[in-house]
Phi, psi and omega in degrees: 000150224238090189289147171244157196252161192300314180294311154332314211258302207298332165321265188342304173307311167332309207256318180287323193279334160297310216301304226287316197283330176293332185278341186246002148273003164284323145348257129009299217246345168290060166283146144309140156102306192294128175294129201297347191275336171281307099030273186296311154339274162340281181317279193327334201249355168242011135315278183313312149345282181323328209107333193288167166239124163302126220265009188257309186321099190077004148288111186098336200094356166298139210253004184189166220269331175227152171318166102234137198237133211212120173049291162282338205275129202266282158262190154065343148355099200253111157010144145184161203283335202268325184298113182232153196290154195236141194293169197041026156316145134290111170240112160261132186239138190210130182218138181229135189232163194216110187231136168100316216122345184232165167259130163258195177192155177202134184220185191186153155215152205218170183250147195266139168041212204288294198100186182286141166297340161299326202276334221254320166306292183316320178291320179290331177280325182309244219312007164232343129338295157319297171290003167270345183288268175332330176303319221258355200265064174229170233259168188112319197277168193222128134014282188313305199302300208295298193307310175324281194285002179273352203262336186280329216259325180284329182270005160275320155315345188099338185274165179216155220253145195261115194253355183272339193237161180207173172272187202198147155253158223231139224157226169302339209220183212241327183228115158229149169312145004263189174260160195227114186279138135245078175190166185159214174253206084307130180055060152247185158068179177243173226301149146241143185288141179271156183106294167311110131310107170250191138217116147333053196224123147301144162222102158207155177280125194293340186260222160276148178341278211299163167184184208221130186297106179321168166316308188291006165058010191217318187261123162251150164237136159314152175292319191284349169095005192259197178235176215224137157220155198239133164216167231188095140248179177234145191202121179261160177262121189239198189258331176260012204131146169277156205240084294204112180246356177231051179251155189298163148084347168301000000 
């Protein structure tokens, strides 16, 4: 695992206050009538705005600057002119920018017009899923703690936690050790550390876990046909608390 130096972490904000500023105008424009291919456009052009590069583009061979994952469908959803939004969609945006040398990474999902009180549970618990995973990302701490409490907070709910995909740690390089699961024990895995940058993102369902990858080699959807949200911080771990580098207002 890969420690950051103080000069390293300010790199990082930097690279979080675009990724924070590109999602959430992007957000914002996730409207009925708009096409997800507009959307990913929109990003890729107030990156590059910012000084930045998108960090999805051509990673891996992925064909566009942002995820967008849209009602069953969990991560990895690649843009397209035929998907266009629909009112109550589940939109998941998962966006990563790369300023300095370093990478931020983020995701959110948000609801087209009001949405369903099903669609609209599922997101507000994912995303308080998230924030107990950062509660628990402090240094003193094991691995374990964080999937532990993102795994405690969607299964109290009723809900279930996606175990094929994981969190990372994040830097120079867009995926670094360790992987960071959500789910597990407390006080397994290993330590953390100050210095250490994860990202942090829950995937869960509303129905069961599993799930499975489309023809396009990129889109997973639950099996079950049910539906899905994604939240996304990039969060270093300090002395005084974790520390949210893709959080608002930064």
């Amino acid at each position: 695992m890969q420690l950051k130096s103080a000069d390293d972490l300010s790199r990082m904000r930097d690279a979080g206050r675009v990724v924070r500023a590109v999602l959430d105008e992007v957000a914002a424009a996730a409207v009925a009538g708009v096409s997800t291919a507009e959307l990913d456009r929109l990003a890729e052009a107030r990156t590059i705005e910012r000084g930045a590069v998108p960090a999805f583009k051509g990673y891996l061979g992925y064909p566009a600057s942002i995820c967008i994952s849209v009602n069953e469908e969990v991560v990895h959803g690649i843009p397209s002119e035929r998907r266009v939004l629909r009112d109550g969609d589940v939109v998941g945006l998962d966006f990563g920018a790369i300023l300095g040398g370093f990478h931020g990474d983020a995701a959110e999902t948000v609801l087209v017009g009001r949405g369903s009180p099903e669609a609209a549970r599922l997101v507000e618990t994912t995303r308080a899923a998230l924030g107990a995973g950062v509660e628990a990302a402090r240094a003193g701490g094991r691995l374990g703690d964080i999937g532990a409490a993102v795994q405690r907070t969607a299964e109290a709910a009723g809900y279930s936690v996606v175990r094929e995909f994981v969190g990372h740690g994040i830097g120079r390089k867009l995926h670094e050790p360790p992987q960071v699961p959500n789910f597990g024990a407390p006080g397994t895995g290993a330590w953390l550390r100050p210095g250490l940058v994860l990202a942090i993102e829950p995937m869960v369902n509303a129905g069961l876990p599993g799930v499975r990858t489309l023809e396009d080699g990129w889109t997973a959807v639950t099996e079950d046909g049910r539906l899905s949200a994604h939240f996304e911080h990039t969060v270093a771990i300090t002395e005084e608390g974790p520390e949210i580098l893709t959080r608002a207002g930064i």
